[in-house]
N, C-alpha and C positions, 0 to 999 in steps of 0.2 A: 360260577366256579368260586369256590369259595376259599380263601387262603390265609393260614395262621404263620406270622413274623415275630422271633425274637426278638429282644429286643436289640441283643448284641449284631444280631443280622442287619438290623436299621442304624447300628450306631454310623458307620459307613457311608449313605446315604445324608446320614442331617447336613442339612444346609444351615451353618453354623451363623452366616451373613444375616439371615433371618433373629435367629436368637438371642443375636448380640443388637440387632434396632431393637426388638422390645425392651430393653432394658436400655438401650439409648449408651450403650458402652463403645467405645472403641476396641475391633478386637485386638489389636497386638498392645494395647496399653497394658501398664501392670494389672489394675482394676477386671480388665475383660479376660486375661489370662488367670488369673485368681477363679475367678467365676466362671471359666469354662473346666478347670481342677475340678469345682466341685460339683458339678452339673456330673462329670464323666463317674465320678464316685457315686453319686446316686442315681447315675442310668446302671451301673454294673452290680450296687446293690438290687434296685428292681427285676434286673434281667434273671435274677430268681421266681418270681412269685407271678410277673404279669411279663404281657405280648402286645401287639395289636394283631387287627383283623383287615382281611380284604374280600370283597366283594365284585366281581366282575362277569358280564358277560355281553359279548358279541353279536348284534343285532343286523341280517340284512337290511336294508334302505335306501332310499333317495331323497332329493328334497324337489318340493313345490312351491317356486315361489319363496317366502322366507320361514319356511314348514321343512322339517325333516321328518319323512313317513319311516316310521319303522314299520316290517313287512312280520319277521319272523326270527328266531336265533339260530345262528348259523350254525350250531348242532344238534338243529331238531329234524330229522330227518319227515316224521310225519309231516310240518307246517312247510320243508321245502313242495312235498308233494302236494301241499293245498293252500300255496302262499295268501295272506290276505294281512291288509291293516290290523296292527293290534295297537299304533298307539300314532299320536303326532304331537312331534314336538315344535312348537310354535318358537321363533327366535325376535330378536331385535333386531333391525338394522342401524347400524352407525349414522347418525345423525349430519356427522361434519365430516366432508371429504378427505381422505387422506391425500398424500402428496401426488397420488396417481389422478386425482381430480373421484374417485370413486367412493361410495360407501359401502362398505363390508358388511356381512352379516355370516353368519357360523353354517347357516345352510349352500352358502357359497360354495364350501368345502365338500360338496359332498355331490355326487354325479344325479344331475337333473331326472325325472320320470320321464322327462319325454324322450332320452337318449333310448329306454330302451334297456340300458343296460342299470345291475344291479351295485352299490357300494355296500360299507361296513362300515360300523361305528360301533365304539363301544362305550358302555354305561358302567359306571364304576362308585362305589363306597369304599373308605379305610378308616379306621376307630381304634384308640386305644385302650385297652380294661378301663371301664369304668371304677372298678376299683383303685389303679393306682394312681387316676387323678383325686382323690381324698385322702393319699396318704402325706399329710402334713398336719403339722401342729397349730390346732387352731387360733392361739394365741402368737404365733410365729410367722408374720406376713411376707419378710423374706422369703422362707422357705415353699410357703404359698406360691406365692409368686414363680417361683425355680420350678416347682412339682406342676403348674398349669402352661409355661411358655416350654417346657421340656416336653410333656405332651402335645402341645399342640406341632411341633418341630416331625414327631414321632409318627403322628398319624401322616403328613405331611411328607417322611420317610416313608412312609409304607405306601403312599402313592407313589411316587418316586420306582419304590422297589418293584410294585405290581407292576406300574406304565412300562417297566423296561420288560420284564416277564411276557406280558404282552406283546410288544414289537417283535420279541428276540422268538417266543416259544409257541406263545396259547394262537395268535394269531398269525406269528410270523410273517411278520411284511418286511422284516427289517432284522433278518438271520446273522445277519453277517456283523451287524455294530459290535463294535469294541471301541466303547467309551470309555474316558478316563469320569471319576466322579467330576472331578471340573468340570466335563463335556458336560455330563448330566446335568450340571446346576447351571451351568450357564445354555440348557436347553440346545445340544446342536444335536438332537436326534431330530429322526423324519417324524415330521406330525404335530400337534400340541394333545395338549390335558388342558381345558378350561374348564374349574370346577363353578359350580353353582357361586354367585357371590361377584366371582370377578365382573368386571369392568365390560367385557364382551358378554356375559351372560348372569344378569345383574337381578334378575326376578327369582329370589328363593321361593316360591311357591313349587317350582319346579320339581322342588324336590320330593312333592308329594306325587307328581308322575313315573321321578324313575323308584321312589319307593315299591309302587305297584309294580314294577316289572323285574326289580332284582333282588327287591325286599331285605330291606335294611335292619329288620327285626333278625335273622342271620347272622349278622356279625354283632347285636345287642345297641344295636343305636335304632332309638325311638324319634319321632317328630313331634315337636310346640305348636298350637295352636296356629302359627305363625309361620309354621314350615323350618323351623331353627332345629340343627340336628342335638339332641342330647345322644351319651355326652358331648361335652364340648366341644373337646379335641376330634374331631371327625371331619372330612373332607370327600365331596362329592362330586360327579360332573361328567363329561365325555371325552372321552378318544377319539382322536380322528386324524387319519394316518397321509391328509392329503399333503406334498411335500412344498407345497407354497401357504401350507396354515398358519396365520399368525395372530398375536393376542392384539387387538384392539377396545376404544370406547366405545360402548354406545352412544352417550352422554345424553344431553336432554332431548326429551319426546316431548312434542306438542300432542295434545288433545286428539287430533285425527290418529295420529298412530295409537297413542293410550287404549282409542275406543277399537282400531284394527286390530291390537293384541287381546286384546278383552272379550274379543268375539274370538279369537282364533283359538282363546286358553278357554273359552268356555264359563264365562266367568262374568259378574257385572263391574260395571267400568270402576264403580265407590270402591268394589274389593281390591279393585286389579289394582288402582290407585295407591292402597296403601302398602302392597307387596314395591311400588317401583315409585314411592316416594322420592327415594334421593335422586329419579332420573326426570324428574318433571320441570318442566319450564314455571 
């Protein structure tokens, strides 16, 4: 499912707490309030010419183990008739027990194969025109600066905007919310969004799997050698609507697990290595 965001529809959305750490400002200082003036002036100039994009769709599945099987998309009426494996996504588990003495992992979340019964998750991309992150003067670092932390806020809105479309609409687990945007930012809806990147889900490689499955050439975001989304400003990852989900670390992986993920992504252990660098012992 594919879906096009104003940009005046995202202004709402930005999580403005974000925008004011990159630039290391305090926001009710005069400095952060100056600089959020003219942030709004050239989101409302833009809101002419460019949008972002969303990308979304809902996957039956289960997990095995620290594996999320996806089966089939939950409005393909032929693949409910002839369910089979199209894809697995291989996770991390949390290293260092949290306070419950346990360690987490993102397939936790999601109803075991041997239950029987079937779960949902969804897979998700949002990107803003390529074009309007180059509209600055290239002699004018400032402004640089404004035109790249303002996108990347935007795309980062448009997650925001689709995750709630989702609970509320496309998937409907969660009809009934009526959140205040504070609710939204400080996350008290059912479920999380961990995009590719975070701390729970820390191997951008990933993103060359869910490319294949909801194809991120659609909304105009390309992949780096590297698995790094172009453009920049772009935000990926899953949904997953279990009401006890939360964001956790991986953090360091010794060797045994490095070489059980490496086998699980398909992958040799040198490559898988330098995908989960910053998570190695």
């Amino acid at each position: 499912m594919l879906r096009r965001y104003q940009i005046s529809t995202l202004i709402p959305y930005i999580n403005w707490a974000y925008f004011f750490y990159a630039w290391k400002v305090k926001p009710d200082s005069d400095e952060g309030n100056k600089l959020k003036a003219e942030a709004v002036v050239l989101l409302n100039r833009f809101n002419r010419h460019y949008g972002a994009n969303g990308v979304v769709q809902l996957y039956k599945c289960n997990s095995e183990d620290d594996d999320i099987i996806l089966e089939h998309p939950t409005d393909c009426p032929c693949c409910r008739m002839n369910p089979q494996v199209i894809a697995r996504l291989p996770m991390l588990r949390q290293q260092q027990p949290d306070s419950t003495g346990y360690c987490l992992c993102l397939s936790d979340f999601i109803r075991p194969k041997g239950l029987g019964l079937q779960d949902t998750i969804g897979l998700f991309a949002t990107s803003v025109d390529s074009e309007m992150q180059r509209q600055f003067k290239e002699d004018d670092p400032y402004e640089k600066m404004l035109v790249q932390t303002l996108a990347d806020r935007l795309a980062e809105a448009a997650a925001e905007c689709l995750h709630e479309e989702v609970r509320k609409k496309i998937w409907g687990y969660a009809e009934e919310e009526n959140l205040t945007m504070e609710e939204l930012h400080q996350e008290k809806f059912v479920g999380i969004r961990p995009a590719i990147g975070y701390p729970c889900l820390p191997d951008i490689s990933l993103n060359f799997l869910l490319d294949k499955l909801i194809d991120y050439s659609s909304i105009g975001v390309t992949l780096t050698g590297n698995g790094m989304m172009q453009p920049h400003s772009s935000v990926s990852g899953l949904m997953i609507r279990h009401p006890k989900a939360r964001y956790f670390s991986v953090g360091a992986i010794d060797n045994v697990q490095l070489e059980d993920y490496a086998l699980r992504r398909k992958l040799p252990v040198q490559e898988m290595s330098k995908y989960l660098e910053g998570n190695l012992m």
